[in-house]
VEXBA-903078 format. One record per residue: residue number from 1; chain; z negated, y negated, x negated of N, C-alpha, C in turn. Coordinates in steps of 0.02 Angstrom, whole numbers, plus 50000, padded with zeros to 5 digits. Example, Ala and Ser with C-alpha at 12.3 -4.5 7.8 and 13.67 -1.06 7.14 Angstrom:
BEGIN
1:A:49610:50284:49340:49610:50225:49385:49610:50165:49340
2:A:49646:50112:49358:49643:50053:49316:49606:49998:49355
END
This chain:
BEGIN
1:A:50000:50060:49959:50000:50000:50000:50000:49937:49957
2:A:49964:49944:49888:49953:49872:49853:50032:49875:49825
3:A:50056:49919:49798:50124:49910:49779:50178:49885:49850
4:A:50187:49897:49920:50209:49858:49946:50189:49802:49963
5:A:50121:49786:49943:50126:49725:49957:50157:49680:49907
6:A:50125:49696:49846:50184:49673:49798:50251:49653:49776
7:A:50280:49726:49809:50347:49723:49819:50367:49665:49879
8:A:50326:49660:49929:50356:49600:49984:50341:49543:49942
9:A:50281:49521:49916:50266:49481:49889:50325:49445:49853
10:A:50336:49500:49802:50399:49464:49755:50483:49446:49806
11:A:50484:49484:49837:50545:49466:49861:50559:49405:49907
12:A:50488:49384:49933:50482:49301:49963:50487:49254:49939
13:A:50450:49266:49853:50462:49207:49800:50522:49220:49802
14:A:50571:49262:49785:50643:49269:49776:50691:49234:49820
15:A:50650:49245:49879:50715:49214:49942:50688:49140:49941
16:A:50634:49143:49923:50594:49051:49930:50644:49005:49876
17:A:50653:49041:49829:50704:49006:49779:50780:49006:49817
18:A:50777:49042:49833:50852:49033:49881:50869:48992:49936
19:A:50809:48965:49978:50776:48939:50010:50824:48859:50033
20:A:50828:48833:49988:50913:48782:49984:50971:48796:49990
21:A:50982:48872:49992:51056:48889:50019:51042:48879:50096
22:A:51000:48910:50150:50987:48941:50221:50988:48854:50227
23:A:50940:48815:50181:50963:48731:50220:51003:48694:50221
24:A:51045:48721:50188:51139:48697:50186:51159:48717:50258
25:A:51137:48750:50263:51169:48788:50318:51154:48775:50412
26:A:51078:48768:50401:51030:48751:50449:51061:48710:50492
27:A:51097:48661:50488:51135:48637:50530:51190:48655:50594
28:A:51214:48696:50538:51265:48756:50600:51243:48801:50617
29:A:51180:48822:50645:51144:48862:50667:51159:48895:50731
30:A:51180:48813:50751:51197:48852:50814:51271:48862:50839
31:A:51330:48883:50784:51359:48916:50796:51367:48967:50746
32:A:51315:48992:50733:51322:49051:50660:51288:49104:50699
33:A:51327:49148:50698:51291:49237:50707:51244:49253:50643
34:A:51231:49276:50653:51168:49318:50596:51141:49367:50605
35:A:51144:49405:50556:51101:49484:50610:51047:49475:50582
36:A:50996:49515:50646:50936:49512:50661:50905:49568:50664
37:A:50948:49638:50652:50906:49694:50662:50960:49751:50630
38:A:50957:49792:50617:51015:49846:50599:50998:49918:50590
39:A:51014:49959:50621:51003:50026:50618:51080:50071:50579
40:A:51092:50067:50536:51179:50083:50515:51187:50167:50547
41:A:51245:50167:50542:51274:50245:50595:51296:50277:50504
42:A:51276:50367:50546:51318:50398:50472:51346:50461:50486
43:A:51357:50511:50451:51402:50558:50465:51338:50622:50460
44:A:51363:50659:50493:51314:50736:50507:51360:50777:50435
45:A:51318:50804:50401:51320:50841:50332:51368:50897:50369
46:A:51400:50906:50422:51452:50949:50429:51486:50905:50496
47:A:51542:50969:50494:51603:50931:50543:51572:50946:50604
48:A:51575:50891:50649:51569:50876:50706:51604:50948:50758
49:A:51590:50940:50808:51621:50980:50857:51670:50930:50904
50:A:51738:50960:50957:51746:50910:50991:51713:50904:51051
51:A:51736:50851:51102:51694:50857:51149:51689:50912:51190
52:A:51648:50938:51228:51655:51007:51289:51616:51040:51238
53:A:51606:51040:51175:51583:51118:51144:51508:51099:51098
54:A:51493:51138:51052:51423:51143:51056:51437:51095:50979
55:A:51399:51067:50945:51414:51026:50878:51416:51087:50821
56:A:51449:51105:50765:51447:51173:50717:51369:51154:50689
57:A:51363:51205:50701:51304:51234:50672:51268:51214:50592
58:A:51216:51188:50597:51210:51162:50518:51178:51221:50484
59:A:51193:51240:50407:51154:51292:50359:51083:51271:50369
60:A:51054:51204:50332:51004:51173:50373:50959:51173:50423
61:A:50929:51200:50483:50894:51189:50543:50895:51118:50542
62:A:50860:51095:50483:50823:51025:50494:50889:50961:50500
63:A:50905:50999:50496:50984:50924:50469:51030:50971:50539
64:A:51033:51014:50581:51045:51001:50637:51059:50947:50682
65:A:51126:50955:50723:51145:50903:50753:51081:50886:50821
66:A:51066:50818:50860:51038:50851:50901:51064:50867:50963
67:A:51025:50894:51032:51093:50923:51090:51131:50851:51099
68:A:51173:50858:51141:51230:50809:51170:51192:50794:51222
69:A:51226:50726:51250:51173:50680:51288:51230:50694:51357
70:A:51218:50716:51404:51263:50685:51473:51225:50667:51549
71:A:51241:50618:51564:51201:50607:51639:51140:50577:51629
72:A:51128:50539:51561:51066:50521:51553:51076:50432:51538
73:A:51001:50429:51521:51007:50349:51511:50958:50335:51437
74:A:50975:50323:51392:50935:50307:51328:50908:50248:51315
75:A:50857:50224:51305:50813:50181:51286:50800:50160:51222
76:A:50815:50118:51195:50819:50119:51129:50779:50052:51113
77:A:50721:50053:51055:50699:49989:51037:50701:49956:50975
78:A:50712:49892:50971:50738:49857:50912:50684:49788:50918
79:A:50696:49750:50856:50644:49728:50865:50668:49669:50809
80:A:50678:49606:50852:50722:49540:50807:50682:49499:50742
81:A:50701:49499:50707:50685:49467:50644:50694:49390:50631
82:A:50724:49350:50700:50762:49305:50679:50739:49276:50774
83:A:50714:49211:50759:50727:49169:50838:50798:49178:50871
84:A:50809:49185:50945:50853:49190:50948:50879:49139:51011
85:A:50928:49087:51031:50976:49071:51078:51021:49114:51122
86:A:51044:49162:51069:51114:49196:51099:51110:49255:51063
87:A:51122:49313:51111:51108:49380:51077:51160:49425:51090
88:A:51178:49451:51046:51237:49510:51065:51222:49570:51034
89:A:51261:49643:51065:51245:49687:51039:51273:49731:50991
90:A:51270:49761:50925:51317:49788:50907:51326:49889:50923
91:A:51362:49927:50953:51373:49991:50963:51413:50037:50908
92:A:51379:50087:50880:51435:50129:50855:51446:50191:50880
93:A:51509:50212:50854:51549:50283:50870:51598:50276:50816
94:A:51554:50263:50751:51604:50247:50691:51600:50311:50680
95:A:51558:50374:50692:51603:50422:50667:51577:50476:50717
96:A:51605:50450:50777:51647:50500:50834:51729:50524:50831
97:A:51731:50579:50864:51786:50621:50837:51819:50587:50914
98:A:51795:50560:50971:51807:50566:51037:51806:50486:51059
99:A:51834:50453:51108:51796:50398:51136:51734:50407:51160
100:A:51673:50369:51187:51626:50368:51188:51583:50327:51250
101:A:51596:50335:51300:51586:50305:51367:51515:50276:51389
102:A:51518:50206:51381:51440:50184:51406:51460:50160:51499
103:A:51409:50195:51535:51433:50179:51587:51401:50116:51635
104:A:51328:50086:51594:51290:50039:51620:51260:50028:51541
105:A:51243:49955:51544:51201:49934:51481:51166:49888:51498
106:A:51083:49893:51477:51044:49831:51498:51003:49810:51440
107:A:50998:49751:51442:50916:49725:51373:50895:49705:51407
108:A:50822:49706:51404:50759:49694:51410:50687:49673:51361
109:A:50656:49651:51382:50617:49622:51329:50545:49707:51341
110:A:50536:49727:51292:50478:49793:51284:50420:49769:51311
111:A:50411:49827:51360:50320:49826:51385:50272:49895:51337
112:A:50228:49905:51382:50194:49961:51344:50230:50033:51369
113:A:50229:50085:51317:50255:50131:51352:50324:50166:51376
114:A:50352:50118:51315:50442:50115:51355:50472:50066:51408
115:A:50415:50059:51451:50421:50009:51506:50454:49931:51478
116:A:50489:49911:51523:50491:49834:51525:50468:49769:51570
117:A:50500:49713:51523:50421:49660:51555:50453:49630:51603
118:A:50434:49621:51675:50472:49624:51728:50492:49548:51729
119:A:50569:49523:51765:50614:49461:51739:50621:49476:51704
120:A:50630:49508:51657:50663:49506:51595:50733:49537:51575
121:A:50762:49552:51624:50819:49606:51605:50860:49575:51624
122:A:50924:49582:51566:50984:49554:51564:51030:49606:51565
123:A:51092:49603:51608:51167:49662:51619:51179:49634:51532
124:A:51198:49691:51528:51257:49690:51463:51339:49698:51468
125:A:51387:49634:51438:51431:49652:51456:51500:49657:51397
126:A:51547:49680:51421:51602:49705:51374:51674:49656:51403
127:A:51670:49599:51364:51744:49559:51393:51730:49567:51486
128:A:51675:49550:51492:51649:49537:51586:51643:49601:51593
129:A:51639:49652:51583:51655:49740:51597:51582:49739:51616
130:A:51555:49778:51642:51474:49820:51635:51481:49881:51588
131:A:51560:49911:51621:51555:49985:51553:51615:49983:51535
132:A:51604:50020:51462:51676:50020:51426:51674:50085:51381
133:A:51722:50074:51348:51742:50163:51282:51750:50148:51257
134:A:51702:50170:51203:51729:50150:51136:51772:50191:51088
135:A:51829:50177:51084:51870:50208:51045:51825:50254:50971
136:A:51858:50308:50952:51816:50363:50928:51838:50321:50841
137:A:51777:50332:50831:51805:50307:50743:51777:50219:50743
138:A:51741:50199:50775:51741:50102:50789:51687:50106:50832
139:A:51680:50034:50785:51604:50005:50840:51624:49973:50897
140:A:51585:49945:50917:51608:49878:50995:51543:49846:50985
141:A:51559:49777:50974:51510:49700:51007:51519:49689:51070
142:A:51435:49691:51094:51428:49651:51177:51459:49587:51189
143:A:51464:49575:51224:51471:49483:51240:51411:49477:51250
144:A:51414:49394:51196:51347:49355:51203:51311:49352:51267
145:A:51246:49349:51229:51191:49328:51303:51151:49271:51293
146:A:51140:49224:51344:51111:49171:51335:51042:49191:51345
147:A:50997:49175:51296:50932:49219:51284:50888:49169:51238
148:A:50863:49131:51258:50798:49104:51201:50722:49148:51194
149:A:50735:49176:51122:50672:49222:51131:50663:49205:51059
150:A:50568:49213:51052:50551:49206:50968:50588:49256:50923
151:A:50554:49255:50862:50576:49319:50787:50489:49344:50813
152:A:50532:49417:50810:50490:49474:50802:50479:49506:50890
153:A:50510:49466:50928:50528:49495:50988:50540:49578:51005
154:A:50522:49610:51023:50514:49674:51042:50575:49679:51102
155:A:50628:49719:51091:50667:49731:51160:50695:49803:51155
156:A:50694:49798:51226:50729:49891:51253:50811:49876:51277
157:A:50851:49935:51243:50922:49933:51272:50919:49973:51292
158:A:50954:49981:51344:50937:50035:51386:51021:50063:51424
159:A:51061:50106:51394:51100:50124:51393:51129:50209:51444
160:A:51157:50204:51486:51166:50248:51539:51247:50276:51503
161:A:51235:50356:51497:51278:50404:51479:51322:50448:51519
162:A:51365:50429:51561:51398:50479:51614:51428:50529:51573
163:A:51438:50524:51540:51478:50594:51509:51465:50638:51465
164:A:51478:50682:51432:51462:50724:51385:51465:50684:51316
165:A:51417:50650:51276:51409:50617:51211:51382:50647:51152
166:A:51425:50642:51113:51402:50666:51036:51376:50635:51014
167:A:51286:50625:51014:51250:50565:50956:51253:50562:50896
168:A:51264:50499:50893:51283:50465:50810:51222:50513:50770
169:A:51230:50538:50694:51196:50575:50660:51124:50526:50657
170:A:51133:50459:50643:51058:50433:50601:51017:50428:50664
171:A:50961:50465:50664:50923:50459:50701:50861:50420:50722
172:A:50832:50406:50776:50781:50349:50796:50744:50382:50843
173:A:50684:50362:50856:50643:50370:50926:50679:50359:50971
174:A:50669:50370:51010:50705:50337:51060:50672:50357:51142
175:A:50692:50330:51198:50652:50355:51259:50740:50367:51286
176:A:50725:50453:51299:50770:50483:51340:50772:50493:51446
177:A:50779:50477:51460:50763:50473:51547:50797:50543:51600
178:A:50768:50565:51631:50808:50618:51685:50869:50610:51685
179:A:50915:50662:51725:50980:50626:51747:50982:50584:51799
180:A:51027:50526:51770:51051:50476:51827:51060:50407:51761
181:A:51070:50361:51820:51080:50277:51796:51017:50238:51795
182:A:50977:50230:51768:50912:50200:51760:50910:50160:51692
183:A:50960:50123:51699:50982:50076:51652:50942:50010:51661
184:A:50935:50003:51708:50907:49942:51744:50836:49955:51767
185:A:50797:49985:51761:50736:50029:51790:50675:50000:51738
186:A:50640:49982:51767:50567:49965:51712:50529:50026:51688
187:A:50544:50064:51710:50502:50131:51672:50561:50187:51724
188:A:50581:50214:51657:50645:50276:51671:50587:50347:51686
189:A:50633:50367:51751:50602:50426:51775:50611:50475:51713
190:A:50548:50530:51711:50549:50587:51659:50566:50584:51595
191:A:50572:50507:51577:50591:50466:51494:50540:50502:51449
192:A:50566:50536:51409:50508:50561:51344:50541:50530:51276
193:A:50488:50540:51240:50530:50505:51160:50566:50564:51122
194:A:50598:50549:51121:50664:50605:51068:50677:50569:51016
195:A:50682:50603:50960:50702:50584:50894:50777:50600:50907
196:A:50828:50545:50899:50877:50578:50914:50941:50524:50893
197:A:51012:50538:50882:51072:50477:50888:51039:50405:50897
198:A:51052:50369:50857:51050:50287:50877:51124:50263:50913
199:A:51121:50250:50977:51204:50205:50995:51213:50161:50987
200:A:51126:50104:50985:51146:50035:50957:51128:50037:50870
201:A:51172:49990:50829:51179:50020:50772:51149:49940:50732
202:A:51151:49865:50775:51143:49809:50764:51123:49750:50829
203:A:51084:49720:50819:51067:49655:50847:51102:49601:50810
204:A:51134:49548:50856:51155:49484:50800:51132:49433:50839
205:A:51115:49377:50805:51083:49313:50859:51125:49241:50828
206:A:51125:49200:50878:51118:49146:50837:51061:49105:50864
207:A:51042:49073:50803:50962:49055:50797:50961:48977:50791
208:A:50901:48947:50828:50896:48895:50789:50859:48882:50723
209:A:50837:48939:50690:50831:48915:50638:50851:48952:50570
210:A:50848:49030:50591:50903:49052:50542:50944:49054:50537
211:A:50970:49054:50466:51043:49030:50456:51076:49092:50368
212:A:51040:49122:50352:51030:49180:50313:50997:49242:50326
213:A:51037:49303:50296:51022:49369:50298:51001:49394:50250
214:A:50957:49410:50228:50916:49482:50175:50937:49537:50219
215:A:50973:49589:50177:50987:49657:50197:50953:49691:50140
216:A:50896:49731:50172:50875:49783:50144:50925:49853:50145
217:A:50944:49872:50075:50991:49938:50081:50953:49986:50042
218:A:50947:50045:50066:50901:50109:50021:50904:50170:50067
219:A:50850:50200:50056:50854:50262:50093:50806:50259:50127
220:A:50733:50308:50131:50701:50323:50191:50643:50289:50176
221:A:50625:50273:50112:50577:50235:50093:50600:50155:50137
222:A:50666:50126:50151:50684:50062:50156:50687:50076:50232
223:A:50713:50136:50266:50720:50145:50324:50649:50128:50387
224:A:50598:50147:50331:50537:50156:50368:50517:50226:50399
225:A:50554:50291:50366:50554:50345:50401:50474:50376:50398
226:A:50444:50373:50429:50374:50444:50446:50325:50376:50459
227:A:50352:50309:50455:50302:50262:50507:50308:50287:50559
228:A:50250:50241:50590:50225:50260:50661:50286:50229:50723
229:A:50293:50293:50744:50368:50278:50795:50350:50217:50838
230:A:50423:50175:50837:50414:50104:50847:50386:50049:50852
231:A:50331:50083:50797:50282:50020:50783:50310:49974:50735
232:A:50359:49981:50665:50388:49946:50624:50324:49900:50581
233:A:50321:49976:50532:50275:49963:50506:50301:49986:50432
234:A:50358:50000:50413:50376:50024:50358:50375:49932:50309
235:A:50388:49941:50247:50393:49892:50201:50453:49825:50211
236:A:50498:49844:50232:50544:49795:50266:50524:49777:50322
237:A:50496:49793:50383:50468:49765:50434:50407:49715:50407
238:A:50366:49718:50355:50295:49695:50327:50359:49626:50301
239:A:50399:49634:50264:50439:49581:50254:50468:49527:50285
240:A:50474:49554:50363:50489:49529:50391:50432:49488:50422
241:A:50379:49494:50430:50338:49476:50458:50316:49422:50395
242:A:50325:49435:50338:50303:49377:50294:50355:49316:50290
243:A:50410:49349:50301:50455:49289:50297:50449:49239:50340
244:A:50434:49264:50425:50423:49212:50463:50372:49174:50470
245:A:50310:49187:50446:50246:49160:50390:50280:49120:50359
246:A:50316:49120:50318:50328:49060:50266:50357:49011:50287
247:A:50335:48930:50280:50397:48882:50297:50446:48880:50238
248:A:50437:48913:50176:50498:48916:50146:50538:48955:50150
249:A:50539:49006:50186:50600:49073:50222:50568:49088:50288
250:A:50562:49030:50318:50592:49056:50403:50668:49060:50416
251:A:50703:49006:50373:50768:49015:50381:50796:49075:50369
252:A:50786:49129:50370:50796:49178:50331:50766:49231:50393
253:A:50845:49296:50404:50832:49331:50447:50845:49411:50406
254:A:50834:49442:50436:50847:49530:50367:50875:49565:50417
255:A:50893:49620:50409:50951:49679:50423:50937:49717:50391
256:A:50890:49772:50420:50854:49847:50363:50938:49896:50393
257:A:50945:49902:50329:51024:49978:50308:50995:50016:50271
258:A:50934:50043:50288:50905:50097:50232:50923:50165:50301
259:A:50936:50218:50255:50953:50287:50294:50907:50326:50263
260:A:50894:50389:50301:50841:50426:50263:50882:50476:50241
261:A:50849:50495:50181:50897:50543:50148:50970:50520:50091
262:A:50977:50429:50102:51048:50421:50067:51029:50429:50014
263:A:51093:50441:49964:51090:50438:49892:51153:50401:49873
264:A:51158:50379:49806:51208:50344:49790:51275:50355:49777
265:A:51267:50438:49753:51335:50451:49740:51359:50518:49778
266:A:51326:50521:49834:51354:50602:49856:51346:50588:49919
267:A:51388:50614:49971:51382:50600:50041:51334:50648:50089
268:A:51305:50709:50046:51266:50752:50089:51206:50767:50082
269:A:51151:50722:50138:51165:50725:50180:51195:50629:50201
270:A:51237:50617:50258:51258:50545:50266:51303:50536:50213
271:A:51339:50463:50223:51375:50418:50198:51345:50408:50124
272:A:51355:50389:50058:51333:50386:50011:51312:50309:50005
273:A:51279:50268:49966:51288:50197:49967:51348:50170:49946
274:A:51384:50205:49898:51439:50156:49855:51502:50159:49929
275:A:51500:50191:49974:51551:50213:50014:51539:50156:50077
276:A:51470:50151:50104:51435:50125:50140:51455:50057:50130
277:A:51436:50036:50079:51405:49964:50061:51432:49908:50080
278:A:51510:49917:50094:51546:49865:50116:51539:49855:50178
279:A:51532:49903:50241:51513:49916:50311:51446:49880:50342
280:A:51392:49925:50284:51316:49904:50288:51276:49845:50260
281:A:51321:49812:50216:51285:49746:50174:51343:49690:50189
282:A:51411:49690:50167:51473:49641:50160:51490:49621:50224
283:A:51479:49664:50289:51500:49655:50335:51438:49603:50390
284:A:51380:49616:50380:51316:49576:50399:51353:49527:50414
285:A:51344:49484:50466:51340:49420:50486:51285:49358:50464
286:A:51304:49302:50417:51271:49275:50370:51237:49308:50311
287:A:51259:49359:50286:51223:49394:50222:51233:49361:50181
288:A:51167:49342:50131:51171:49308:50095:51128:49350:50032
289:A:51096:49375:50045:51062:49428:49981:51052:49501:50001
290:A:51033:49518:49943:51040:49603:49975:50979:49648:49936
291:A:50919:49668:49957:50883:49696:49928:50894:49796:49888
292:A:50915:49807:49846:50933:49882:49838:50847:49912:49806
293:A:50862:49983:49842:50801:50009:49827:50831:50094:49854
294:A:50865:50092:49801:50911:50169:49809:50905:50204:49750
295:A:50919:50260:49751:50932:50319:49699:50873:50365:49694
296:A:50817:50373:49698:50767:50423:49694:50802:50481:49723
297:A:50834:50503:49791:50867:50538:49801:50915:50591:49769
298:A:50961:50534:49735:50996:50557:49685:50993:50611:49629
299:A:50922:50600:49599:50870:50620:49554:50824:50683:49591
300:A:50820:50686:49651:50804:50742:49669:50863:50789:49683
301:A:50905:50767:49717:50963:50819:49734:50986:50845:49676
302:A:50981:50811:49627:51011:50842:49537:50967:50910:49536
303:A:50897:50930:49579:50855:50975:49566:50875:51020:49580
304:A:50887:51000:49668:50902:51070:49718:50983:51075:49711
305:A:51032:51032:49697:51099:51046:49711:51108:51057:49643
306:A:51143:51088:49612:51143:51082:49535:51203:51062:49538
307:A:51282:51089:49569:51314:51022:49555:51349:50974:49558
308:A:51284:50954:49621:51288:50879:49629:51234:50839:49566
309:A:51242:50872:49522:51163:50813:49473:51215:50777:49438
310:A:51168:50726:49428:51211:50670:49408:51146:50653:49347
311:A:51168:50599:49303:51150:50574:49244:51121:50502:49252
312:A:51082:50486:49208:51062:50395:49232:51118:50342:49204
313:A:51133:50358:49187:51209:50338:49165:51248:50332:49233
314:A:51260:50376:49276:51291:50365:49324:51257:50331:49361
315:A:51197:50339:49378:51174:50275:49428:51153:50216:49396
316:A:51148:50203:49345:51162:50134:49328:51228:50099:49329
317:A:51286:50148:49330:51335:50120:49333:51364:50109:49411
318:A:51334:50150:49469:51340:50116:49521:51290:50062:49542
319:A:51247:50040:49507:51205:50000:49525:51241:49937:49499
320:A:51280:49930:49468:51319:49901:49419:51374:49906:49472
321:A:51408:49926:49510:51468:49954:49565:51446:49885:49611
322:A:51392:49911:49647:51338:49873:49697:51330:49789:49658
323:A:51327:49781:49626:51334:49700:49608:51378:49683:49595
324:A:51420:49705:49548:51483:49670:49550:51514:49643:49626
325:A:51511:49707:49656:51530:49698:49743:51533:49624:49781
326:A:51447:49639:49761:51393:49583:49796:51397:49503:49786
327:A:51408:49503:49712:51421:49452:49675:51492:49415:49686
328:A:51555:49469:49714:51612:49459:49744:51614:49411:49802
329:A:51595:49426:49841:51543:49382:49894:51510:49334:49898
330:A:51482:49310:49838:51428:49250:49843:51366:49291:49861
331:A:51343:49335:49843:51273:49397:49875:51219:49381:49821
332:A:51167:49373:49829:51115:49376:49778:51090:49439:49764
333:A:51086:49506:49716:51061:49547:49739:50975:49543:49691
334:A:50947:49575:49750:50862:49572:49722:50849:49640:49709
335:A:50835:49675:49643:50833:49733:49641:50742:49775:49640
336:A:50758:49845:49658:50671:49866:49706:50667:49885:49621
337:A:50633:49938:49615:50591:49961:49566:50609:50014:49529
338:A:50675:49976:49483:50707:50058:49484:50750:50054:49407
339:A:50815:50068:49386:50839:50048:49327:50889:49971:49334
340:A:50902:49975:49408:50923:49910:49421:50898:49860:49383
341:A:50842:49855:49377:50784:49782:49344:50812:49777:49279
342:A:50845:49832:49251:50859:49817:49185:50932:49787:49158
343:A:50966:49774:49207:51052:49760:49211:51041:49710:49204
344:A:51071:49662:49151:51061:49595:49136:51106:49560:49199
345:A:51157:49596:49219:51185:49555:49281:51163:49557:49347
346:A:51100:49564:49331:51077:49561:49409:51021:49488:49418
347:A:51073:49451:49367:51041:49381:49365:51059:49340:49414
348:A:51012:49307:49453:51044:49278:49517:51121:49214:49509
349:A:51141:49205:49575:51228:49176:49572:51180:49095:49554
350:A:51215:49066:49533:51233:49001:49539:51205:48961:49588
351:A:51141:48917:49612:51146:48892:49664:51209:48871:49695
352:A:51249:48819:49660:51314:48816:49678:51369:48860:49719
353:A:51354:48925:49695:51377:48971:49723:51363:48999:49801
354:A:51291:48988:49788:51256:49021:49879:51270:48955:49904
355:A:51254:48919:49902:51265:48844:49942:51340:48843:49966
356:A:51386:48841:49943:51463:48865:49949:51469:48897:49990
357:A:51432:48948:50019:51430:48999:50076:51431:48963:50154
END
C-alpha cells in the first residue's frame, strides 16, 4: 500500500508539471471530448465460435469463454474521472466475428445494489436510433447526452440483448438481469453479478474543466483486477481520486487500459501492448500522457511458456517501441517501476511541444 501511494504520489508531481499544457487548453473545454473512463476490449486466447454455436473450447478452464448472453439486459458500472456537460458512450465488438445487436440502451446515475437513483435515467441513442448493430470487427459512439454531473460520478449502463451475443473476452462485474428488456428498470429482475464480457469499452465527456488525459496502460496490476468488485479501489482509481484533490491537476482526466494478464510481446492471453497501443493510448480523446506499467507478465510467461521467453533486451526495446510512438504524438510518457526508468528517452517532450496540442 505505501508503495502505491508513492507511486500516485509521484505521478501527480508529474502531471502537476504538465499542468500548463491542460491550461492552454482549458478554454475549449467545452468543445473537447476527453475520455473519462476506459475498459479496452481484447481477443479470447482462441478462435471464437460463430454465432448459433457454443464458443471453442479453451485448453485453459480458467481463460474459458463465458456463456453467450441472449434475451437479457446487462448492467454495467463505470465510474467518471472527469466533470462532465456532455456524455457519450463508447461500445465494442472490435473483435466480434458477427454484428452485434443492442436492442435498448440506458445510463443512469448508480444506487446501492445495482439499483439506480430515481430521475436519473437517460435513453441512449445511435444517430436518434434507441437500437442499432454493430458491425462485427468495430466499435460504435452513442450520441451525446446533455448531462451535468461531477468527476467521480458513479453510473449504470444498462444495456438490453435480444439476440444471441458473443461477449467481448475482457471481463468486468457486471449485473446480469432475467430474460426480457429491463433496460430502463431501477433494479433488474433476478440481476446477479457475473464476471463476464464488457460491451461498454469507454466513457468520453466534455468537461468544464478537463481538458487532458493520463492513460494508464499495463496489465492487471493497472487494471485493478482482485479489487473489491466495483468499488475502484485499484491504484489508478486512488489516482484518480488524487488528481481531483489537486488544484494543480483537476484539469486532468485518466483512461485506465490496463488488461489482466497483458504482456508486451505475445498475444496469449489478449492483444499484446505493442499491437494494442495505438487503439488503447493514441486513440484516447485529449491524451496527453500515458502512464506504462507493463512487462512483469512477460517475465513470467518466459517461465511457463518456454517459447514464448523473451530477454530484457527485448522489453526494453519495446518500451523503447512505446515511446517513440508516444513521443510521435506529442504524449508524455511517465514510466511505473520497471526498466523503463532507465531509457534516457523517456525524458519528458518539450513544454512547447504539449502546449502545441
Amino acid at each position: 500500500m505505501t508503495r502505491g501511494r508513492h507511486r500516485c504520489a509521484a505521478i501527480v508531481v508529474s502531471l502537476a508539471w504538465l499542468a500548463g499544457c491542460a491550461a492552454s487548453a482549458a478554454s475549449r473545454s467545452g468543445d473537447l471530448w476527453v475520455g473519462a473512463w476506459g475498459f479496452p476490449a481484447t481477443s479470447f486466447p482462441q478462435p471464437l465460435a460463430a454465432a448459433g454455436s457454443s464458443p471453442v473450447p479453451a485448453a485453459n478452464p480458467a481463460n474459458a469463454p463465458p456463456p453467450n448472453f441472449v434475451n437479457v439486459t446487462i448492467r454495467q458500472i463505470v465510474r467518471l474521472s472527469a466533470s462532465a456537460e456532455r456524455v457519450r458512450i463508447r461500445f465494442s465488438n472490435e473483435f466480434g466475428l458477427t454484428p452485434m445487436r443492442l436492442g435498448a440502451v440506458h445510463i443512469a446515475q448508480l444506487a446501492e445494489g445495482g439499483s439506480t437513483v430515481p430521475g436519473s435515467d437517460h435513453v441512449v441513442t445511435f444517430s436518434g436510433q434507441g437500437a442499432i448493430r454493430i458491425p462485427a470487427a468495430a466499435p460504435m459512439l452513442s450520441d451525446p447526452i446533455q448531462w451535468r454531473l461531477p468527476s467521480l460520478t458513479r453510473l449504470a449502463v444498462s444495456i438490453f440483448l435480444p439476440e444471441e451475443t458473443i461477449p467481448p473476452a475482457h471481463r468486468v462485474s457486471e449485473y446480469v438481469s432475467a430474460s426480457g428488456n429491463f433496460a430502463d428498470a431501477r433494479q433488474m429482475p433476478g440481476a446477479a453479478l457475473v464476471r463476464s464480457g464488457a460491451l461498454v469499452s469507454g466513457i468520453e465527456v466534455v468537461s468544464d474543466s478537463a481538458a487532458r488525459v493520463v492513460v494508464t496502460f499495463g496489465d492487471s496490476i493497472t487494471e485493478g483486477f482482485g479489487s473489491t468488485t466495483n468499488e475502484f479501489r485499484g491504484w489508478s482509481d486512488r489516482l484518480v481520486e488524487r488528481l481531483a484533490r489537486s488544484p494543480a491537476t483537476r484539469g486532468w482526466s485518466l483512461v485506465n487500459a490496463g488488461i489482466n494478464s497483458n504482456r508486451l510481446l505475445h498475444n496469449n492471453p489478449g492483444a499484446d501492448a505493442l499491437a494494442r497501443f495505438d487503439r488503447d493510448v493514441l486513440s484516447v480523446p485529449g491524451v496527453a500522457a500515458v502512464m506504462v506499467l507493463e512487462g512483469i507478465n512477460d517475465i513470467g510467461y518466459s517461465h511457463t511458456i518456454p517459447t514464448e521467453a523473451v530477454a530484457a533486451s527485448e522489453i526494453i526495446d519495446a518500451y523503447a517501441q512505446i515511446i517513440a510512438r508516444a513521443h510521435e504524438h506529442g504524449i508524455t510518457v511517465i514510466g511505473g517501476p520497471s526498466p523503463l526508468s532507465k531509457i534516457r528517452t523517456t525524458t519528458y517532450p518539450k513544454a512547447s511541444r504539449c502546449a502545441s496540442r
